[in-house]
N, C-alpha and C positions, 0 to 999 in steps of 0.2 A: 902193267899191260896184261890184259885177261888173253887167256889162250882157249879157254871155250867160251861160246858166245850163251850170253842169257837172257839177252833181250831179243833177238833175230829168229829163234825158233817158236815163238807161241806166232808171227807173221807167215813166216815158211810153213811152217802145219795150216794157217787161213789160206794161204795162196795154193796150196795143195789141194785143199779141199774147191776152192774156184775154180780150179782148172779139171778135177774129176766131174762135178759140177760140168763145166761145160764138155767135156768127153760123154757124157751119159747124153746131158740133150742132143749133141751129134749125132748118135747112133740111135735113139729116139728118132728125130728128123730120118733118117736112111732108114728106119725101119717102116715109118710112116708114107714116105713117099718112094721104099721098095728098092732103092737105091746102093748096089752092095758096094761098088766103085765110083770113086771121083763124085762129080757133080751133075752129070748127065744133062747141062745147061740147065740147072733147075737153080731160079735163084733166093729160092730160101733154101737150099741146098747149100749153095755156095756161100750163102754171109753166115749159116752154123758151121762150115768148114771153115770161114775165114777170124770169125770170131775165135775159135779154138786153137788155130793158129798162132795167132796173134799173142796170144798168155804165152804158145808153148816157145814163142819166139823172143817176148822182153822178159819172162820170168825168170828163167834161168842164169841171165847174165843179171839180173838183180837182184838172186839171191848170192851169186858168187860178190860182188861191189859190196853187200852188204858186209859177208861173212868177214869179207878183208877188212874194211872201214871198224868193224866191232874188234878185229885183230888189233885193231890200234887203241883202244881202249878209249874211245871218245867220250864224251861229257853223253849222260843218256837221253837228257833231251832228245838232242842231236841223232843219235840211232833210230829213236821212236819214232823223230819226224820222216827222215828218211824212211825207215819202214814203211809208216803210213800213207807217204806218198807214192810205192809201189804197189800197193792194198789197195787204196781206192783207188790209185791210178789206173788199175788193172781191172776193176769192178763196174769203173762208171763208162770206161772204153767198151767191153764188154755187154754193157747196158745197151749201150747208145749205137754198138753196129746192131745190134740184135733187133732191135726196132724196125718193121717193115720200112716204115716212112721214117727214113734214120733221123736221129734225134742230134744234130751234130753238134751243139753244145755239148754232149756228153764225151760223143769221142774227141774234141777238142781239151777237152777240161781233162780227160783221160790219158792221152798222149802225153798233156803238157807236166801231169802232175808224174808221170814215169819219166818223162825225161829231168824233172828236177832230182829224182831220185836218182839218177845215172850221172848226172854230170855233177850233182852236188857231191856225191861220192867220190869221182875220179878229181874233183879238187880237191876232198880233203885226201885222199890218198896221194896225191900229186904233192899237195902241201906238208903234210906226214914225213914225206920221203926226204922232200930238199930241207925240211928243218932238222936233220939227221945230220 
């Protein structure tokens, strides 16, 4: 059983870098449309706020699922996929609210590839546990 993670931090530094990524174009947008609070009902105001949101909302519980699921010393397959599906999950979501005329294949494909990485995790952590 590995106790520091090897595979989960070259993901956690990408998704870091997405989410400053989307922190800059926010404050771009507020700088552009003058904007120092909230959204002033402006709505590309509001989909750069909510896009930014959104990472700052599944990321974090996806890097903690991860960190623990690697705590188990999984097969690495299995890590990388998971990873990946929180990376692009979180990329093509991101993509696709960001689209004036939103693109919703993307934030459907987006959603659906983080929530595999969420719930693929708490089974094998769920599983991990009762095989103890």
């Amino acid at each position: 059983m590995s106790t520091l993670p090897t595979i989960l931090p070259p993901y956690a530094a990408l998704l870091a870098l997405l989410f400053v990524y989307l922190s800059v174009r926010t404050i771009g947008t507020r700088r552009r449309l003058q904007i120092a609070i909230g959204d002033k009902d402006h709505p590309e105001m509001k989909r750069a706020m909510r896009v930014h949101a959104n990472c700052a909302e599944y990321v974090p519980l996806g890097l903690v699922m991860l960190a623990l699921v690697e705590s188990r010393g999984p097969a690495p397959w299995l890590m990388h996929a998971l990873c990946l599906c929180l990376l692009l999950g979180r990329g093509l979501h991101a993509y696709g609210v960001s689209q004036t005329a939103e693109r919703f294949q993307f934030r459907i494909a987006g959603m659906a590839l983080t929530f595999t990485c969420l719930v693929g995790s708490s089974l094998y952590l769920l599983g991990t546990t009762l095989a103890q």
